[in-house]
VOGUDREN-129976 format. One record per residue (C-alpha): x, y, z. Coordinates in steps of 0.2 Angstrom, whole numbers, padded with zeros to 4 digits, always signed. Example, Ala and Ser with C-alpha at 12.3 -4.5 7.8 and 13.67 -1.06 7.14 Angstrom:
% residues 2
+0062-0022+0039;+0068-0005+0036;
END
This chain:
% residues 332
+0224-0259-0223;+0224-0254-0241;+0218-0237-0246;+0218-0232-0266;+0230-0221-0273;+0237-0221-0253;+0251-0230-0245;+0246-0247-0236;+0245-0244-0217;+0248-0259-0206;+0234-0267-0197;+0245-0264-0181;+0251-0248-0186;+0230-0242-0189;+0226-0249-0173;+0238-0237-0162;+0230-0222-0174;+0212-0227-0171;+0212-0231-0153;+0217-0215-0144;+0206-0206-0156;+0193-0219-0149;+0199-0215-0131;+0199-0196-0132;+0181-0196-0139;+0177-0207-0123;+0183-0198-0109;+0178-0182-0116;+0160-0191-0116;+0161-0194-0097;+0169-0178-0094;+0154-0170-0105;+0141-0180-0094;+0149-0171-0077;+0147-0155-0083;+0133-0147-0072;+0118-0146-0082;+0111-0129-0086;+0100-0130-0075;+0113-0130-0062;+0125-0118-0070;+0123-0099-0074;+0108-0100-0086;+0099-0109-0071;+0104-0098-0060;+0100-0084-0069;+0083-0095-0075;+0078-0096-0056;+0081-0078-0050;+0068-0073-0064;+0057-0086-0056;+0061-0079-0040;+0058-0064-0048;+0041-0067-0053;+0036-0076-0037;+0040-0062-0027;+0029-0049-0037;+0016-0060-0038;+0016-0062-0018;+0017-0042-0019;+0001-0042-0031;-0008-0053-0016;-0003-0045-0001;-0001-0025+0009;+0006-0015+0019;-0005-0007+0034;+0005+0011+0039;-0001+0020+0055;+0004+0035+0059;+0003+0038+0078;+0006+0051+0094;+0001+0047+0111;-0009+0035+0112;+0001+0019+0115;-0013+0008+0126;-0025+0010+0107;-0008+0006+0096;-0004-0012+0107;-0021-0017+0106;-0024-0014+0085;-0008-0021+0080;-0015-0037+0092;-0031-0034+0082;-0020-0031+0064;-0010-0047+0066;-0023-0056+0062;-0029-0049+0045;-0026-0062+0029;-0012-0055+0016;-0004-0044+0028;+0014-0043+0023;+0018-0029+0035;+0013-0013+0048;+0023+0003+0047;+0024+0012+0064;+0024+0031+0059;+0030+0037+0077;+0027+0055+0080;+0029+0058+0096;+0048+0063+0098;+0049+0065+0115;+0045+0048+0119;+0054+0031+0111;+0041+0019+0102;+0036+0004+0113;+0049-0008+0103;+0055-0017+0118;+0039-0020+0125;+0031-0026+0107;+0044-0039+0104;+0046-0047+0121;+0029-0051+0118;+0031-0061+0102;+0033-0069+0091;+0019-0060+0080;+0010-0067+0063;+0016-0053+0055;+0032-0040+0056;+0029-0022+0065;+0041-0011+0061;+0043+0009+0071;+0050+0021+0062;+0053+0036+0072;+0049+0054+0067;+0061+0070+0069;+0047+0080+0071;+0027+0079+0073;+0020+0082+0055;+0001+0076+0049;+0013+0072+0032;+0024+0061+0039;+0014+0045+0034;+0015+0049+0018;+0031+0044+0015;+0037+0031+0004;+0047+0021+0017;+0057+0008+0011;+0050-0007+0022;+0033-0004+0011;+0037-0020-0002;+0019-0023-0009;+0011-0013-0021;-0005-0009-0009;-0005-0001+0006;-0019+0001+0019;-0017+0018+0028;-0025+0018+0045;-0029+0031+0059;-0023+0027+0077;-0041+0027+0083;-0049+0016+0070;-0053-0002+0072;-0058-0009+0056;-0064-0027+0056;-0055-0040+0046;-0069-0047+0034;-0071-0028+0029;-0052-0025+0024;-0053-0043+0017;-0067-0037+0006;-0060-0019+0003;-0043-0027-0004;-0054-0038-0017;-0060-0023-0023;-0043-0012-0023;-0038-0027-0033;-0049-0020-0047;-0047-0002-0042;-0031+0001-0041;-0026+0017-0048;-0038+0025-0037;-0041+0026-0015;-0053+0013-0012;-0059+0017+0007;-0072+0016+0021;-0075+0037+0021;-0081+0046+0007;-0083+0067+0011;-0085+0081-0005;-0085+0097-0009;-0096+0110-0015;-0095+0124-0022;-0108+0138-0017;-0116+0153-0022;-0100+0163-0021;-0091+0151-0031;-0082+0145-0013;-0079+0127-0012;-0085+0119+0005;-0079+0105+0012;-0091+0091+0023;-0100+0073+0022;-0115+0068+0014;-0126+0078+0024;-0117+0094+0016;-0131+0097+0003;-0126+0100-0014;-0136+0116-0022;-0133+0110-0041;-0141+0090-0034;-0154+0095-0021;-0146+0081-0012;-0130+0074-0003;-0130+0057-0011;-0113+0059-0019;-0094+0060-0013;-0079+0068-0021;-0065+0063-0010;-0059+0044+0000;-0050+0050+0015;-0033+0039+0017;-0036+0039+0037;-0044+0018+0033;-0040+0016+0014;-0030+0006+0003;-0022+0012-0012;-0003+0010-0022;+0012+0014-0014;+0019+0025-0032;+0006+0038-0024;+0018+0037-0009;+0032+0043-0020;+0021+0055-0032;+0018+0065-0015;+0034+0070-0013;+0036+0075-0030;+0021+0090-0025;+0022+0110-0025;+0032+0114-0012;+0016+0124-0007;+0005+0109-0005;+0017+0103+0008;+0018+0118+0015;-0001+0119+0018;-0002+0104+0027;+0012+0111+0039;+0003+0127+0042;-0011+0118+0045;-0009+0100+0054;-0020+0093+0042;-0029+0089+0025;-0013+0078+0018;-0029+0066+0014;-0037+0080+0006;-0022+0085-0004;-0021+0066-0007;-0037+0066-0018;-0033+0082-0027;-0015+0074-0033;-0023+0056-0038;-0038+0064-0045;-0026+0075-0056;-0016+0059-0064;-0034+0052-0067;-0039+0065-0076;-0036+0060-0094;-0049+0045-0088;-0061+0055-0081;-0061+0045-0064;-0065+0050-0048;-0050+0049-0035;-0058+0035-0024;-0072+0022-0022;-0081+0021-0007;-0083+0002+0002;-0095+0003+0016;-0091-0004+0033;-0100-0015+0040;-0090-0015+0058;-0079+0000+0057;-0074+0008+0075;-0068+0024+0082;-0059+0018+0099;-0054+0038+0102;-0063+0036+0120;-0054+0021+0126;-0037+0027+0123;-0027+0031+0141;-0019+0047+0138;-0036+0054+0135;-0028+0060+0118;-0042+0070+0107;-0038+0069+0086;-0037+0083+0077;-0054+0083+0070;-0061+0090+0087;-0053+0105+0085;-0065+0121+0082;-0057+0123+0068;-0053+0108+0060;-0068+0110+0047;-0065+0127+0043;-0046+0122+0040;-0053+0110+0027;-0063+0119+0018;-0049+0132+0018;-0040+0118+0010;-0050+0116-0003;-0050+0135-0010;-0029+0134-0008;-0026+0118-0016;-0039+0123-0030;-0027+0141-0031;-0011+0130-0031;-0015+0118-0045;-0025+0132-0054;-0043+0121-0055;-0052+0109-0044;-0049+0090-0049;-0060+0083-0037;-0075+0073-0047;-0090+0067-0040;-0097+0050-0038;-0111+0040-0032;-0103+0023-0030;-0105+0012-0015;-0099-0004-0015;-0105-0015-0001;-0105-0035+0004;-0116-0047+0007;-0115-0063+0018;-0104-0053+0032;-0103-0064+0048;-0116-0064+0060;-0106-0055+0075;-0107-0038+0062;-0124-0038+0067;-0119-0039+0088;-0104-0026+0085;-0111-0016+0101;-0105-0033+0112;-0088-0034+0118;
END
């Protein structure tokens, strides 16, 4: 080998130069080639979190949360957490367990399983119409389905009322509307469509979706807590109206909209199972003074937040096609 203006370099001598150049380039080929890919390595590891990432909100996106809040009346809870477990996209039912002087039926609920879907009991320190509005941890979807103890709600009409959350979902989207009027005296009155309305001439219109058989999104679960000390201590006093004070706190942060706090889904098979329960437990609502209390509620939220939010609407959304035993709900 004969390089110009260079010494001359020996076949031989070239050779021992060039070959373990050759061979370093080689094996750090083959070393290069079982390296993991990064696929396999951090970046893919990191790649398929984010996947996970996005898998898991979009399974939160497509399923809820059912939370029932309930006292003494476990015969009615075993039979619609039976009824509940077979609802499509339920990710989960919340237990709110008010009674504290009695443990939840936990045992008794899991030696019957498995169940389709997880029921979980979280116990309560004190028996409080506001504890199910907390936002408990095991709530991981985006929309939650409050439910009465009492209420039997069949599953084409939560199938149907979760489509139309879907599109609604910064607002309650329920099965019971009720409003408010103001009268003469510039009082506001709380009742249901039969209420008349002096500025209408009729009671075609609602003003409030109570939560009792509702969906709406678990941040309104957190943005309760965040509420005048006095609204909670309203609902205390009182034992009830949290559903009220609901729609007064959503229809607030849609104000800048102009939206009402709820749209109204109407039932086609929605049940009160009040009389079947064991205990022969009455709700709240047949207290003597359960509608004075929530008309009372009105005027002293109204005073709290220093104006009424509540708008009105006329909105019924309603489906067609319902299965034939929605016409036969009277047989068991």
């Amino acid at each position: 080998l004969h390089l110009h203006g260079c010494r001359s370099i020996s076949p031989r001598r070239a050779y021992l130069i060039v070959f373990p150049l050759l061979l370093l380039l080689a094996v750090g080929a083959a070393l290069t080639s079982l390296l993991p890919s990064p696929e396999d390595g951090v970046l893919g590891v990191l790649r398929r979190q984010a996947n996970n990432s996005r898998l898991n909100q979009a399974t939160r996106a497509d399923s809820f949360t059912i939370v029932m809040q309930t006292f003494n009346r476990t015969d009615l809870l075993l039979k619609l957490l039976n009824h509940y477990q077979g609802v499509p996209h339920l990710h989960q039912i919340v237990i709110v367990w008010n009674n504290v002087a009695e443990l939840p039926p936990t045992k008794l609920w899991d030696a019957l399983g498995p169940h389709p879907v997880p029921v979980v009991f979280k116990e309560q320190g004190s028996n409080r119409m506001r504890n199910r509005l907390q936002p408990f941890t095991e709530i991981e979807t985006d929309a939650v389905l409050m439910l009465d103890d009492d209420t039997l709600v069949s599953v084409p009409d939560i199938s149907f009322a979760f489509s139309i959350w879907k599109q609604f979902s910064e607002q309650i989207v329920g099965f019971v509307p009720r409003k408010h009027v103001t009268t003469a005296s510039g009082v506001y009155s709380y009742g249901s469509f039969e209420l008349q309305d002096p500025d209408m001439g009729g009671g075609d219109r609602y003003s409030m979706v109570l939560v009792g058989a509702a969906f709406f999104h678990r941040r309104f679960l957190k943005l309760f807590q965040t509420q005048p000390a006095e609204v909670h201590a309203l609902l205390d006093e009182t034992q009830n109206c949290d559903d009220i004070a609901m729609n007064f706190m959503v229809a607030r942060e849609l104000s800048g909209v102009g939206w009402p706090s709820g749209v109204f889904v109407k039932p086609v098979d929605l049940r009160n199972l009040e009389k079947e329960a064991g205990s022969g437990y009455m709700g709240m609502w047949h207290r003597a003074e359960h509608l004075l209390q929530r008309s009372y509620c009105l005027n002293r939220l109204a005073q709290i937040y220093g104006g009424m939010p509540l708008r009105y609407s006329n909105i019924m959304i309603s489906q067609f096609g319902f299965p034939s035993y929605g016409n036969h709900k009277s047989r068991s």
